[in-house]
C-alpha positions as CSV (number, residue, x, y, z in Angstrom):
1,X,0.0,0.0,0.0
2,X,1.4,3.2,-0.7
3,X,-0.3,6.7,0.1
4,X,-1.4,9.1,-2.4
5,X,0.5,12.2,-1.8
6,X,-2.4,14.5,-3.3
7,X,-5.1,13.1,-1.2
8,X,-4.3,11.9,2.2
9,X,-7.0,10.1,2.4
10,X,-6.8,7.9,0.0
11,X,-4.1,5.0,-0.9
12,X,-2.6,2.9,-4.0
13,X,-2.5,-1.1,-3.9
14,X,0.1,-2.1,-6.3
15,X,-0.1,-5.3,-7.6
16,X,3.1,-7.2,-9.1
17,X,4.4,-6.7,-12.3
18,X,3.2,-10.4,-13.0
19,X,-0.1,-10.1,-11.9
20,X,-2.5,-9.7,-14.9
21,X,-4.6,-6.8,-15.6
22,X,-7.9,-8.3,-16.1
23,X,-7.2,-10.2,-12.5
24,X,-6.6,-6.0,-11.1
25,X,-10.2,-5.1,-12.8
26,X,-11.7,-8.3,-11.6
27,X,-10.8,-7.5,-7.6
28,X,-11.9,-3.8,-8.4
29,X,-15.3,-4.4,-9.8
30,X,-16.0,-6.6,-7.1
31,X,-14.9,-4.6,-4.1
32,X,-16.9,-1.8,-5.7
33,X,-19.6,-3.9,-6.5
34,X,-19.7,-5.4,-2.3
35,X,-19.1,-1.2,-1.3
36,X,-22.6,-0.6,-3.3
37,X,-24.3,-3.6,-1.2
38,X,-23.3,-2.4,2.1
39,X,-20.1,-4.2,2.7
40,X,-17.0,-3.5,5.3
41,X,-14.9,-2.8,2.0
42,X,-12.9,0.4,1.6
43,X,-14.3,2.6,-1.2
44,X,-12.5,2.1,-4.2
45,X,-12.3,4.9,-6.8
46,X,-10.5,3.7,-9.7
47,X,-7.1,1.9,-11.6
48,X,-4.0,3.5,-12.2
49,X,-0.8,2.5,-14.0
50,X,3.2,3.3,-12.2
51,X,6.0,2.5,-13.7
52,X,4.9,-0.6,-15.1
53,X,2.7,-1.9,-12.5
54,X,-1.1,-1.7,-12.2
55,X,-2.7,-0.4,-9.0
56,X,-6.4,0.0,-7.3
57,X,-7.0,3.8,-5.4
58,X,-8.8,2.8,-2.5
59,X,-10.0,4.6,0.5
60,X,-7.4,4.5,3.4
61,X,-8.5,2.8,6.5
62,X,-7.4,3.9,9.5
63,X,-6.5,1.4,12.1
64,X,-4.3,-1.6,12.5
65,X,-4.9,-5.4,11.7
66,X,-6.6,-7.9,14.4
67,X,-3.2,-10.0,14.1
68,X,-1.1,-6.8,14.9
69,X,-3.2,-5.6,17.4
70,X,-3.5,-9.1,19.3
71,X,0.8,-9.1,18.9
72,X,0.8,-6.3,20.6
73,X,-2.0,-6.6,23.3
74,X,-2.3,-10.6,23.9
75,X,-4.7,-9.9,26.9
76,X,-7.4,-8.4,25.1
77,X,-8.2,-11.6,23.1
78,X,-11.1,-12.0,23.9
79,X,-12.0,-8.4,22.5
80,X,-10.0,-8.4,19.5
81,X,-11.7,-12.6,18.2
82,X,-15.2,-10.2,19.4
83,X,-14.9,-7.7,16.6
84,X,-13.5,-10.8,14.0
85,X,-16.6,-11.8,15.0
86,X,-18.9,-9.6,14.3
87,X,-17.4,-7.9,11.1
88,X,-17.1,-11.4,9.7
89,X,-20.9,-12.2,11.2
90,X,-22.1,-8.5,9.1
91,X,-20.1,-9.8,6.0
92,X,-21.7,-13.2,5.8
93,X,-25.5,-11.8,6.5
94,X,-24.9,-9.6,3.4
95,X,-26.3,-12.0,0.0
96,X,-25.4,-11.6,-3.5
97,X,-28.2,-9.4,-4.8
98,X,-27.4,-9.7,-8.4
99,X,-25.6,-13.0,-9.1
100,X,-22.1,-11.2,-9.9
101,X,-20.4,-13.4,-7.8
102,X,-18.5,-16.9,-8.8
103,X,-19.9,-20.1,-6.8
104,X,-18.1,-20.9,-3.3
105,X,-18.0,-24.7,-4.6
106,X,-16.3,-24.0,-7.4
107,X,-13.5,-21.7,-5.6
108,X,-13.1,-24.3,-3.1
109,X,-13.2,-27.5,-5.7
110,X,-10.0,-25.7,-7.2
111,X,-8.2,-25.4,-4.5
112,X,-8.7,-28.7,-2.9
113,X,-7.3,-30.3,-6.6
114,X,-4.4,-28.0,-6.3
115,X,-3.7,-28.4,-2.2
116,X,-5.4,-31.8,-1.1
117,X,-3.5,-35.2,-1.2
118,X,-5.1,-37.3,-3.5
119,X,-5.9,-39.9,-1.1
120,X,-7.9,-37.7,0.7
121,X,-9.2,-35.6,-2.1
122,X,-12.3,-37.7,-4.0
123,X,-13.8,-38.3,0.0
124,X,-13.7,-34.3,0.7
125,X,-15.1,-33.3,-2.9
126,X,-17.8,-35.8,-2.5
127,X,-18.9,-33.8,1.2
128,X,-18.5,-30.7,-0.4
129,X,-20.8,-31.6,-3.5
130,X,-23.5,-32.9,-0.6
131,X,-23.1,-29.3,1.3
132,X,-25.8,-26.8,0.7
133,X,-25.4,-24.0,-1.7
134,X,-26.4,-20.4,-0.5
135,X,-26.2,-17.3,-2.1
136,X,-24.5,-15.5,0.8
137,X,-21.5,-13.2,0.3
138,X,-18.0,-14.7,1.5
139,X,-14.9,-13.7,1.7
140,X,-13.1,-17.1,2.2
141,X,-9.8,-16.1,2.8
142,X,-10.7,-15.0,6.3
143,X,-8.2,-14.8,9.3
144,X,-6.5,-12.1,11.2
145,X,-4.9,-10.0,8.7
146,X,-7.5,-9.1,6.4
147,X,-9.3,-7.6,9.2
148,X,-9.0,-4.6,10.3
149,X,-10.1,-2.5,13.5
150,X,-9.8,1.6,14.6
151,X,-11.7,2.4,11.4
152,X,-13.6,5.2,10.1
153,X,-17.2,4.9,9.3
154,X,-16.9,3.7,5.1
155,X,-20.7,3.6,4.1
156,X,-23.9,3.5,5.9
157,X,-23.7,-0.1,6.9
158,X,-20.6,-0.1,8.6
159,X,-19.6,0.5,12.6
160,X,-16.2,1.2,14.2
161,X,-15.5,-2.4,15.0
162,X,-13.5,-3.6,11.8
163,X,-13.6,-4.3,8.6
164,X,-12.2,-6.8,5.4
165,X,-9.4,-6.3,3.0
166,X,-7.8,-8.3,0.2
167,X,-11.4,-9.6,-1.5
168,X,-9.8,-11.2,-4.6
169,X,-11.5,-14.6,-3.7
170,X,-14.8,-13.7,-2.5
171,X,-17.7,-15.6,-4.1
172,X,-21.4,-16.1,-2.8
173,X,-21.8,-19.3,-1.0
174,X,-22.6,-21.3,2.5
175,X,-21.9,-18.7,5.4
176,X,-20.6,-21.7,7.3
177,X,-18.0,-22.7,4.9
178,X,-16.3,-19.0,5.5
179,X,-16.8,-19.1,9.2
180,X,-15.2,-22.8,8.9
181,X,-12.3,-21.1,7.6
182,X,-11.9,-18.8,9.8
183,X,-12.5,-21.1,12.9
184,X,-9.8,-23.6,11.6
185,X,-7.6,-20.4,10.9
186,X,-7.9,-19.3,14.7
187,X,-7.3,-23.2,16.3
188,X,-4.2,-23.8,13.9
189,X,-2.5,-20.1,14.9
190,X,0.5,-20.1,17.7
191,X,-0.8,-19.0,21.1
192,X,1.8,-17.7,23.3
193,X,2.5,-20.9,25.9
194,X,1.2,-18.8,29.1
195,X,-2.6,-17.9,26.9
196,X,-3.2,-20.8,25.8
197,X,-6.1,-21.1,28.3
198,X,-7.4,-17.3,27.6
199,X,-6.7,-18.4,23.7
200,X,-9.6,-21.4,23.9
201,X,-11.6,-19.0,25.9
202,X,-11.9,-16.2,23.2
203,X,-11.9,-18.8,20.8
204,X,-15.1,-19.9,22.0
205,X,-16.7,-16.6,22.7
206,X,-15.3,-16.3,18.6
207,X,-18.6,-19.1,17.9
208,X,-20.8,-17.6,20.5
209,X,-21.0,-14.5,19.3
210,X,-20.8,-14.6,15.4
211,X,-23.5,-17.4,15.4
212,X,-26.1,-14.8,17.8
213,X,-24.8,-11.9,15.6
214,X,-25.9,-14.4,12.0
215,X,-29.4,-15.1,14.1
216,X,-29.2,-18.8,13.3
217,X,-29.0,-22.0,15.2
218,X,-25.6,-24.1,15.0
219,X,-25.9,-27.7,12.5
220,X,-23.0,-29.3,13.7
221,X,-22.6,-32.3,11.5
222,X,-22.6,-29.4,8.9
223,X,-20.2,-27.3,10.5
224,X,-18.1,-30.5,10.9
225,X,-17.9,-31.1,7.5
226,X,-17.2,-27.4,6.9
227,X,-14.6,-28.1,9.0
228,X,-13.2,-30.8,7.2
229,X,-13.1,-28.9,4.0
230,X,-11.5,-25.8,5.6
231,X,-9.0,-28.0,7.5
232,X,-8.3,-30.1,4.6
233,X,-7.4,-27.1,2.2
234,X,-5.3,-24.9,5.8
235,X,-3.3,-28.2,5.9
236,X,-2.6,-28.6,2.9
237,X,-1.3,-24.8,2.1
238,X,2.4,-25.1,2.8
239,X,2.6,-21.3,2.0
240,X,1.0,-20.9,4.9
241,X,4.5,-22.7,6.9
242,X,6.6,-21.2,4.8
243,X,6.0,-17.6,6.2
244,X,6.3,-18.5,9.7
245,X,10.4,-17.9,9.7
246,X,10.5,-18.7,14.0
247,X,11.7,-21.9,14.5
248,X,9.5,-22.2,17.9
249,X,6.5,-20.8,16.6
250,X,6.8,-23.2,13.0
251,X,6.8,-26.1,16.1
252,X,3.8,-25.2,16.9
253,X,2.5,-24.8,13.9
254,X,3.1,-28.2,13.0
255,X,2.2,-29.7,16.1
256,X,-1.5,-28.4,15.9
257,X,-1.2,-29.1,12.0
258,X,-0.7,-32.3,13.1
259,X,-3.1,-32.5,15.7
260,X,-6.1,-31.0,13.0
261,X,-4.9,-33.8,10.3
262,X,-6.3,-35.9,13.2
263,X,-9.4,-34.5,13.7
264,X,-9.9,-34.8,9.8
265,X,-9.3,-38.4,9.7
266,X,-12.0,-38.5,12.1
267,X,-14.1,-36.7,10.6
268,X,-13.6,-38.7,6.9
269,X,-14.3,-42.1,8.9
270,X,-17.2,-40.5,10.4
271,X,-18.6,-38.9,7.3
C-alpha cells in the first residue's frame, strides 16, 4: 500500500508486475460492486498504471490489523476474536443481490485439486458436492490479517469495530464454509505458551458471538464437515508454513497441524 500524496485520504494497492490486468479489474469491480451492497470494503475509486505496474486507489483505512493488534496486546483476546466476529458475522449476513459473484464450490473445488492429497481428495469433494449452496456473500480467505479495527465509518452499513481487505477470492456461497475457515484459521494459529487457556476462551466466545450476531442455530454435522473442508485445504497450504520464519512458533504450527490432520481423519471415517 502506498499513500497518495495528493489526497491523504486515500491510498494505491500495487499489484506485481506479474499479476494480470484483467485479475486487477476483476478485484476492483468486485470490491466496488460489495461497497454498493453495504459491505465492510474500503471505497475504491479507480485503476491507475506506475511504472509498469497496475494499482487500485482505494479509501485508506485507518486502524491496524486484528493479528497486529492481538501481537501487541495478547490480553485483550477475547475483545479483539469479538470484533473478528462480528465484522465477519455482518459480511456473511450480506447475499449476492445480483448473481455477480463466482460459486463458493467452485472456488473451493479448485483449491482442494491443487492443495489436497489425493488420497484424501475424492472423500472431501464428495462432502463438499453434498453441502448446501447459499447465495451469501463470502470472503473465504478469512483470518487475522485481512481484518481490520480503529476504522472510520466507510458507508452506511458499517460501525467502528472492523472491517475486510484483500477480496480477490470472494464468491457467494454457505456462510458456514467461510466461518469454517476462519474457525480452523484461529485453532491452527500459535498461542503464546502462558494464553493458551485465555486463547480457547476467546476462541469460543469467537462461535458464540458470530452465530447470535448471524441469528441462526448451529448444525454441527454441517459445521463438521465445513470443517473438514477448511482444515483439509489450511493443511494442505504449505505457503501458509513457509512464512512463519521462528523456529518455535513453526513447532507449533506443525504440532496443531498435526493435531487437525487428526481430527480430519476423524471426521472422513465419520462422514
Amino acid at each position: 500500500m502506498f499513500d497518495l500524496r495528493s489526497d491523504t485520504g486515500k491510498v494505491i494497492k500495487l499489484f506485481n508486475e506479474k499479476v494480470d490486468k484483467e485479475k486487477i479489474i476483476e478485484e476492483y469491480i468486485k470490491t466496488r460492486y460489495l461497497f454498493d451492497a453495504g459491505v465492510r470494503v474500503p471505497k475504491v475509486y479507480g485503476i491507475i498504471e506506475f511504472k509498469n505496474q497496475y494499482g487500485i486507489v482505494m479509501q485508506k483505512v485507518i486502524g491496524q490489523t486484528l493479528s497486529w493488534n492481538l501481537y501487541k496486546t495478547p490480553d485483550k483476546a477475547s475483545i479483539i476474536l469479538e470484533i473478528f466476529a462480528k465484522t465477519l458475522a455482518l459480511v456473511n449476513i450480506a447475499e449476492d443481490k445480483e448473481g455477480l459473484l463466482p460459486p463458493q464450490k467452485k472456488y473451493y473445488k479448485d483449491l482442494i485439486n491443487k492443495l489436497v492429497d489425493l488420497n484424501k481428495r475424492d472423500r472431501i469433494l464428495k462432502i463438499l458436492d453434498e453441502l448446501p449452496d447459499g447465495k451469501n456473500i463470502c470472503h473465504n480467505d478469512v483470518h487475522l490479517n485481512n481484518t481490520m479495527a480503529g476504522v472510520e465509518k466507510l458507508n452506511k452499513n458499517t460501525t467502528n469495530d472492523g472491517i475486510m481487505i484483500d477480496w480477490v477470492g470472494v464468491t457467494k456461497g454457505n456462510p458456514l464454509g467461510n466461518f469454517a475457515f476462519a474457525l480452523v484459521f484461529l485453532q491452527c494459529s500459535p498461542s503464546p505458551s502462558n494464553m493458551e487457556d485465555e486463547t480457547r476462551v476467546a476462541i469460543d466466545k469467537f462461535i458464540d458471538v458470530y452465530f447470535t450476531e448471524c441469528k441462526y442455530d448451529i448444525n454441527r454435522e454441517e459445521l463438521d464437515k465445513w470443517r473438514l473442508v477448511a482444515g483439509a485445504l489450511f493443511v494442505g497450504n504449505e505457503e501458509f508454513r513457509l512464512t512463519v520464519t521462528d523456529e518455535l512458533l513453526k513447532e507449533k504450527i506443525v504440532k496443531r497441524l498435526k493435531n487437525y490432520t487428526n481430527l480430519m481423519d476423524e471426521l472422513l471415517e465419520k462422514y
